[in-house]
C-alpha positions as CSV (number, residue, x, y, z in Angstrom):
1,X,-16.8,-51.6,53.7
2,X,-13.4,-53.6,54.3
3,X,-11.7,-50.6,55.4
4,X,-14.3,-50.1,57.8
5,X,-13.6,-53.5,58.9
6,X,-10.5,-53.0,59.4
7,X,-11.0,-49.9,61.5
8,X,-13.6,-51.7,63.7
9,X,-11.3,-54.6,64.6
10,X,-8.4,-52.3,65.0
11,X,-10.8,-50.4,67.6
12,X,-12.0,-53.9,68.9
13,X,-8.6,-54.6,69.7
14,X,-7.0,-51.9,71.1
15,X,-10.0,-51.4,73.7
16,X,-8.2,-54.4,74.8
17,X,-4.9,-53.3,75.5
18,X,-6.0,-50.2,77.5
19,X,-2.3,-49.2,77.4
20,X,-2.2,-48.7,74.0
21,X,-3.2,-44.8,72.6
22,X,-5.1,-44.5,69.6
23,X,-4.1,-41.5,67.7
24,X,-6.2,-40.6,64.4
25,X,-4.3,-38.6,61.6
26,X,-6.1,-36.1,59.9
27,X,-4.4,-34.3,56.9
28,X,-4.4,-33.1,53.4
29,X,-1.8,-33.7,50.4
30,X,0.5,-31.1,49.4
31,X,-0.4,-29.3,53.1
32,X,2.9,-27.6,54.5
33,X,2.2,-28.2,57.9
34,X,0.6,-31.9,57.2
35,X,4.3,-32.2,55.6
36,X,6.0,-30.8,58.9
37,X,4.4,-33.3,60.8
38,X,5.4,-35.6,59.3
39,X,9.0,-34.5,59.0
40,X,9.2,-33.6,63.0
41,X,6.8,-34.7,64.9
42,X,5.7,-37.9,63.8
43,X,9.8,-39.5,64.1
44,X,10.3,-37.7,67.4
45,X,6.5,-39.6,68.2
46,X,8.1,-43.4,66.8
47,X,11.0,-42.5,69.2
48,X,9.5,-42.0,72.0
49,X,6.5,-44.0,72.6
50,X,7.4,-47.3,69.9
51,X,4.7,-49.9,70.5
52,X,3.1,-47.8,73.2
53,X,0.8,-46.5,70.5
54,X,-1.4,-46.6,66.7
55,X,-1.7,-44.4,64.1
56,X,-4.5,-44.2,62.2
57,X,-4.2,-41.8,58.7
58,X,-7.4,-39.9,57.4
59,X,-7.1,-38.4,53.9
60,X,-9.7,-35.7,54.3
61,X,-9.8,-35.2,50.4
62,X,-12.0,-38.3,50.8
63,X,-15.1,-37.9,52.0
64,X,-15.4,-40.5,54.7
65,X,-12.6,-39.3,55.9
66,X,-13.6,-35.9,56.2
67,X,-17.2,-36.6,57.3
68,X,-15.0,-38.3,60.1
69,X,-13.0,-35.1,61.2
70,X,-16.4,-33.4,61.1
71,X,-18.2,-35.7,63.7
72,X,-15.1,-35.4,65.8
73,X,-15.3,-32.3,65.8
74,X,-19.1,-31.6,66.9
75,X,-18.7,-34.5,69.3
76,X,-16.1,-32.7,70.8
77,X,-17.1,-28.9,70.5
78,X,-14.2,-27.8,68.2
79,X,-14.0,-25.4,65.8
80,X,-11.0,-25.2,63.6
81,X,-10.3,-24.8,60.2
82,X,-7.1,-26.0,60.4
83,X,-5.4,-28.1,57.5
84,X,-3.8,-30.6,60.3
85,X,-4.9,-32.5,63.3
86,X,-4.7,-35.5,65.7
87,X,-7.6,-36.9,68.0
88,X,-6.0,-38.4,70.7
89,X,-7.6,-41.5,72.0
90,X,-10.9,-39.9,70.7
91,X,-11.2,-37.1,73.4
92,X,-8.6,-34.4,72.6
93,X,-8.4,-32.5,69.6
94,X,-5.3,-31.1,68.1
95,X,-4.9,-28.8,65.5
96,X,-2.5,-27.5,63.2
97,X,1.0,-28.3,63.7
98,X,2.1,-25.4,66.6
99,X,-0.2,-27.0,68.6
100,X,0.3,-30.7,68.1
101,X,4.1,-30.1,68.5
102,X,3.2,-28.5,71.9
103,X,0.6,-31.1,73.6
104,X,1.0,-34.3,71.9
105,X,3.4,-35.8,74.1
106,X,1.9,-34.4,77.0
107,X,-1.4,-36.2,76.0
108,X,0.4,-39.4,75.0
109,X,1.6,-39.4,78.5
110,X,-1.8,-38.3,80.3
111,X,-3.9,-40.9,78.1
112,X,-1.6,-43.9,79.4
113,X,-1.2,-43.0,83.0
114,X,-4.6,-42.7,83.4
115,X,-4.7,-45.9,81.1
116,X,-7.8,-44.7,79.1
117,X,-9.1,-47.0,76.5
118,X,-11.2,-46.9,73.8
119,X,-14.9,-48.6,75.0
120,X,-15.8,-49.4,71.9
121,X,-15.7,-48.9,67.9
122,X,-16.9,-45.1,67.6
123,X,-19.9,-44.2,66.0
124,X,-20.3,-43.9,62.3
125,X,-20.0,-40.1,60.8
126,X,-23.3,-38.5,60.0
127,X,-23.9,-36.6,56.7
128,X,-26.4,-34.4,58.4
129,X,-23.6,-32.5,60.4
130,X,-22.3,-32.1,56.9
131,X,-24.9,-30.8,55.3
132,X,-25.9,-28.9,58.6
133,X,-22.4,-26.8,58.7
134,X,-22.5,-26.2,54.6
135,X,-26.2,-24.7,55.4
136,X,-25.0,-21.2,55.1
137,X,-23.6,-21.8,52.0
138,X,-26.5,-22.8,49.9
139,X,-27.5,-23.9,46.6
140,X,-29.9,-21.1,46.5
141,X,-26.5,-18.5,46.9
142,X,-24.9,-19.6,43.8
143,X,-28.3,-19.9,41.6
144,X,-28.3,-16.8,42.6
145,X,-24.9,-15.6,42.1
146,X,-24.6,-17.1,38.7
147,X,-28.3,-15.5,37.6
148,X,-27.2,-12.1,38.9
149,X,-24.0,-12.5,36.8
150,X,-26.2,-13.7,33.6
151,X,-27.9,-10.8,33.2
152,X,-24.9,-8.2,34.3
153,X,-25.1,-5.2,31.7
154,X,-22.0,-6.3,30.1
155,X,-23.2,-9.9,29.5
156,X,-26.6,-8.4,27.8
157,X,-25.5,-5.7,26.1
158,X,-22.8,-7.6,24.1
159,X,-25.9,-9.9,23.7
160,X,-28.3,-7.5,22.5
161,X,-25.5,-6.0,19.9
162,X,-25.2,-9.6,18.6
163,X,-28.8,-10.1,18.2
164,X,-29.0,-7.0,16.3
165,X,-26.4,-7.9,13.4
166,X,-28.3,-11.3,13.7
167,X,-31.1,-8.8,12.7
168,X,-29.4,-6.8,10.2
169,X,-27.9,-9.8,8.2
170,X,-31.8,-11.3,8.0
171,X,-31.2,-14.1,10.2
172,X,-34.2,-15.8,11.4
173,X,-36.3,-18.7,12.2
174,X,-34.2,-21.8,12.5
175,X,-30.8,-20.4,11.7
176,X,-31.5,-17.7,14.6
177,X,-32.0,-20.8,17.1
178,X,-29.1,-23.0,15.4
179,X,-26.9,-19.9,15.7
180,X,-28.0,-18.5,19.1
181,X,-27.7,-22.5,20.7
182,X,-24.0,-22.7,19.2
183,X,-23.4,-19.4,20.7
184,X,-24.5,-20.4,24.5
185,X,-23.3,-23.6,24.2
186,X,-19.8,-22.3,23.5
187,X,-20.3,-19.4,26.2
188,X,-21.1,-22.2,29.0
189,X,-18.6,-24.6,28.1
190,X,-16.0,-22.0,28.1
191,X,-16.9,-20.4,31.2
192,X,-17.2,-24.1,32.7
193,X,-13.5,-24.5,31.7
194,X,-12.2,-21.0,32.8
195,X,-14.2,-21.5,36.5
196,X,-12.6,-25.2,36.7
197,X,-9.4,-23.5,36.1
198,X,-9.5,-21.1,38.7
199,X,-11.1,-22.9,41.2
200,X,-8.0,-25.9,40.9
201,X,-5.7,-22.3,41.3
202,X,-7.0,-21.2,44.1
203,X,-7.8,-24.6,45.8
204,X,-3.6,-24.5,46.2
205,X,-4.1,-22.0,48.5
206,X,-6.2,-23.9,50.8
207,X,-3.3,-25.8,52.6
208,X,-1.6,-22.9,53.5
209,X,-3.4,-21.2,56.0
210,X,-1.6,-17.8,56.0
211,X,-2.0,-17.7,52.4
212,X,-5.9,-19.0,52.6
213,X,-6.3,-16.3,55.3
214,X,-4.3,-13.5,53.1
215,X,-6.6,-14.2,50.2
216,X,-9.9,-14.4,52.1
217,X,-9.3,-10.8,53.8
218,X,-8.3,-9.6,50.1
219,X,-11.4,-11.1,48.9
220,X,-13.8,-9.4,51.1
221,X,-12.3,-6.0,51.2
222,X,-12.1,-6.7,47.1
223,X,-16.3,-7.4,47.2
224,X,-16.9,-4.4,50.0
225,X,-15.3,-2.2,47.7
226,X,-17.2,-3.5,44.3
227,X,-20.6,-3.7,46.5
228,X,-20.2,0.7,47.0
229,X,-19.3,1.1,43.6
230,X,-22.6,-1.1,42.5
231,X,-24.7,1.1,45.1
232,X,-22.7,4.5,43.4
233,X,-23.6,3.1,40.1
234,X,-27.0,3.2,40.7
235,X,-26.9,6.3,42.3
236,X,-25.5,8.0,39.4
237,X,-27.6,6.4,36.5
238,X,-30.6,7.2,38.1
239,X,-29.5,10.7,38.7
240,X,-28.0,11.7,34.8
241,X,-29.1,8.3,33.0
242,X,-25.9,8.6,31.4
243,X,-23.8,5.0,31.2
244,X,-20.0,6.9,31.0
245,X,-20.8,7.7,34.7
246,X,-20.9,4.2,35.4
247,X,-17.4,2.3,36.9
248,X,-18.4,-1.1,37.2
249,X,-18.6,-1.8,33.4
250,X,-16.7,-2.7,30.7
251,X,-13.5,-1.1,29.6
252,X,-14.1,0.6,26.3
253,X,-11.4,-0.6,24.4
254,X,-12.2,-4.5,25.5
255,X,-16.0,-3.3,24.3
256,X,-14.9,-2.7,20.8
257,X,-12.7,-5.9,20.7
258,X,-15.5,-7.6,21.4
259,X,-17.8,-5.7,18.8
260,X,-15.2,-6.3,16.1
261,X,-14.9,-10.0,17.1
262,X,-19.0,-10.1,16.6
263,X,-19.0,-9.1,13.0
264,X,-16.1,-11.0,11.7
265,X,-17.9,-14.2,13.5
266,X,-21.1,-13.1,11.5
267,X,-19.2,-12.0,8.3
268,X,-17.9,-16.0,8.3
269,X,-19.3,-18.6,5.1
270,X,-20.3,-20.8,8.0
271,X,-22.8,-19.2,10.2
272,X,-23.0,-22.0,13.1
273,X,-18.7,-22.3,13.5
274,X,-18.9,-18.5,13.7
275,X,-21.3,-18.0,16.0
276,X,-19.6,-20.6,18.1
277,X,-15.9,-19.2,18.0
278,X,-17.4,-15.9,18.8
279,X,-19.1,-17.4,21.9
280,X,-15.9,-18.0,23.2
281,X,-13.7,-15.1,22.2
282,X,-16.7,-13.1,23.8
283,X,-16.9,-14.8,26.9
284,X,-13.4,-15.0,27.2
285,X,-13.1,-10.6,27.3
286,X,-16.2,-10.7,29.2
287,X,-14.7,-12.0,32.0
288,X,-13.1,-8.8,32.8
289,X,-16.7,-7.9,34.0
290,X,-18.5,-10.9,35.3
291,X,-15.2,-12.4,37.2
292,X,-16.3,-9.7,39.7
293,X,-18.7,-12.2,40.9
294,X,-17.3,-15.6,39.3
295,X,-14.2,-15.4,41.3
296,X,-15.5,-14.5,44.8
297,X,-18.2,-17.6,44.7
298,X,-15.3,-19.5,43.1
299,X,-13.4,-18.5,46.5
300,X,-16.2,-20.2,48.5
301,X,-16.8,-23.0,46.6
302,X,-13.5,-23.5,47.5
303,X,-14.1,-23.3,51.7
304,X,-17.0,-26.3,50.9
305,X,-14.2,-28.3,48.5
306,X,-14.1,-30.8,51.6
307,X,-17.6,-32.5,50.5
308,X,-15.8,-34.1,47.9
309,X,-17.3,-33.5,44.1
310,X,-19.8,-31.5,45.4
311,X,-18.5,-28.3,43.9
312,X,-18.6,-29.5,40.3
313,X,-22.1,-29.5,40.7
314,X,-21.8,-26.1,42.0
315,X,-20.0,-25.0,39.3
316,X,-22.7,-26.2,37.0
317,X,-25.4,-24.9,38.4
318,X,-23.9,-21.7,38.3
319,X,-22.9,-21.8,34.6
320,X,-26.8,-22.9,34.1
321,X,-27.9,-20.3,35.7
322,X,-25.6,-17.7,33.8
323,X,-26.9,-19.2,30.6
324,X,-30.4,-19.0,31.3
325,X,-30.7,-14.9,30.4
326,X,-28.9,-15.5,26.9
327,X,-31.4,-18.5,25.9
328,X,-34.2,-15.9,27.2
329,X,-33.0,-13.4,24.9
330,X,-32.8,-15.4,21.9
331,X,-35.9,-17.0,22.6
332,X,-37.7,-14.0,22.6
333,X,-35.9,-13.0,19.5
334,X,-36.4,-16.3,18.4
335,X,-40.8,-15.1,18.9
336,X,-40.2,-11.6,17.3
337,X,-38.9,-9.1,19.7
338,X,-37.0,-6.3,18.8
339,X,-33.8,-5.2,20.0
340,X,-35.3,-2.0,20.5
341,X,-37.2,-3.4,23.0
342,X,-34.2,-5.4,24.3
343,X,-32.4,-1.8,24.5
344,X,-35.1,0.0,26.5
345,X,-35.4,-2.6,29.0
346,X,-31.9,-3.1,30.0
347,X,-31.7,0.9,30.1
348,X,-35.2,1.1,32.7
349,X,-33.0,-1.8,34.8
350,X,-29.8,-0.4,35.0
351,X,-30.4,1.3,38.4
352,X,-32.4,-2.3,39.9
353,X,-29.5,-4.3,38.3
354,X,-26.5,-2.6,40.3
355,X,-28.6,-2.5,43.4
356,X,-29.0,-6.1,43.4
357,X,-25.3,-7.0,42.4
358,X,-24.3,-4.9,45.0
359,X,-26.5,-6.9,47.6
360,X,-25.0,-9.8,46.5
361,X,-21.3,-8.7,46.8
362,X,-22.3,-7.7,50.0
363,X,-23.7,-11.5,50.8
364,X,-20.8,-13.1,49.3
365,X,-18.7,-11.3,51.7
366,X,-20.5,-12.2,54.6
367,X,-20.5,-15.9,53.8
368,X,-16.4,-15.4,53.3
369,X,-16.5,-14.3,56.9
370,X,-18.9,-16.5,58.7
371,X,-17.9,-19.9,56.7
């Protein structure tokens, strides 16, 4: 509220000194071009026009700030994504720093000789244009993203395998619950950690447009190409129902790393510790698979990191909804089914499964596109 203030009575009195040009500062830390104009533009600016003009900074990592940039921005029909911009006495927009270094003294010079001031303290960002440009990237995307990665046939076939020696070693009742919840828990929290990771990696990227733009295009033609080998996938299991004919799964030796890592978990004096440690060694290898959809809704999450902390939530919805098919499974082994049964389900899904991971690699690169 005091910053606010502040901006009100600096807006208050500049509107009256109608010589006087407001310029508002939009940037991000650790952004090249943010950094170049600062080094270039903004001395050459001091130089010219000392006195003749304010600066107001915007940190759009904070989300006043950025829900500022936004309303600008629909207020003044511009679309950029742009790291970099100034708003010069609140009716032109410039962005990015080729284009700042080319106008803004010719708009310093146009906004005083036509001695335009500010009328009044502008109008308080609204969350609805927020929300209203993040529509397209909805919560019900990455439910669904994480869901369709929690019940990938890697995922459930490592988990049917461990059920089974869960089975065979005469594990049941309670133990079967304490060791299955020590199992998810450890595959959520280290999938958590491994999306935080990558999301902090490739939110460096985000203040380099080139870079941003280099990875975006890699990422799309990267999902185009997984979405045809889904739809082949499914194509070819439902012609020979044989699984070698598969591509999109796991590679055979990480598959027996991961089997091997199972029964020395199982083959430990302390069941729950195990079970836990093999949760994350599991997960871990298993990301060869499922980081075919982790990474590209990782990559958008990123596009939306503007709001703030809004994409931890994210990120936990989407490790929820991963987990949910694992506590499924051991509920229902939990009530007495077989793996058999496990087995001959996942086998009658194969072809449904592929088909709708490929639908969604296909989605996800459409949202890369349009957001």
């Amino acid at each position: 509220m005091k910053r606010s203030g502040a901006v009100i009575l600096l807006f208050l009195a500049m509107a009256l000194r109608a010589d006087v040009v407001l310029l508002e500062y939009f940037f991000q830390p650790g952004c090249g071009e943010c950094e170049k104009v600062d080094a270039f533009i903004l001395p050459r600016l001091e130089e010219r026009f000392a006195g003749r003009y304010e600066l107001v900074r915007y940190d759009t990592g904070i989300l006043e700030h950025y829900l500022k940039l936004v309303e600008a921005q629909e207020r003044l029909g511009v679309k950029s994504g742009e790291p970099v911009a100034i708003i010069v006495n609140c009716g032109v927009f410039l962005a990015g720093f080729r284009e700042i270094d080319r106008e803004l003294s010719r708009a310093m010079e146009i906004a005083m000789s036509d001695a335009v001031g500010l009328t009044g303290p502008a109008a308080a960002p609204d969350p609805g244009i927020l929300r209203k440009r993040a529509e397209t990237f909805t919560v019900g995307v990455i439910a669904a993203a994480g869901l369709v990665d929690g019940i990938n046939p890697c995922v459930f076939a490592t988990l049917v395998f461990f059920l089974s020696l869960l089975a065979v070693a005469r594990i049941g009742g309670r133990k079967l619950l304490l060791a299955g919840s020590c199992y998810c828990l450890a595959c959520f929290l280290t999938y958590f950690a491994m999306g935080f990771g990558l999301f902090r990696f490739l939110k460096l990227f985000s203040g380099y447009r080139r870079l941003q733009g280099g990875l975006e295009l890699a990422m799309v033609a990267f999902l185009l190409v997984l979405a045809f080998l889904s739809f082949r996938d499914a194509f070819r299991y439902r012609k020979t129902g044989k699984a070698d004919r598969v591509a999109l799964r796991l590679p055979e030796r990480v598959r027996q790393r991961i089997l091997k890592i199972m029964r020395s978990g199982l083959q430990s004096r302390y069941l729950l510790p195990g079970a836990f440690v093999t949760g994350m060694l599991v997960t871990a290898l298993e990301s060869v698979c499922t980081g075919q959809i982790y990474v590209p809704t990782l990559a958008l999450m990123v596009k939306e990191s503007g709001t703030g902390g809004r994409w931890v939530w994210y990120l936990l919805l989407y490790n929820a909804m991963f987990l949910l098919p694992l506590l499924f499974l051991f509920a229902a082994a939990w009530r007495g089914t077989t793996t058999r049964i496990f087995l001959d389900w996942s086998r009658k899904n194969v072809v449904y499964g592929k088909i709708t991971a490929g639908c969604l690699f296909l989605l996800l690169a459409a949202l890369m596109l349009i957001l």
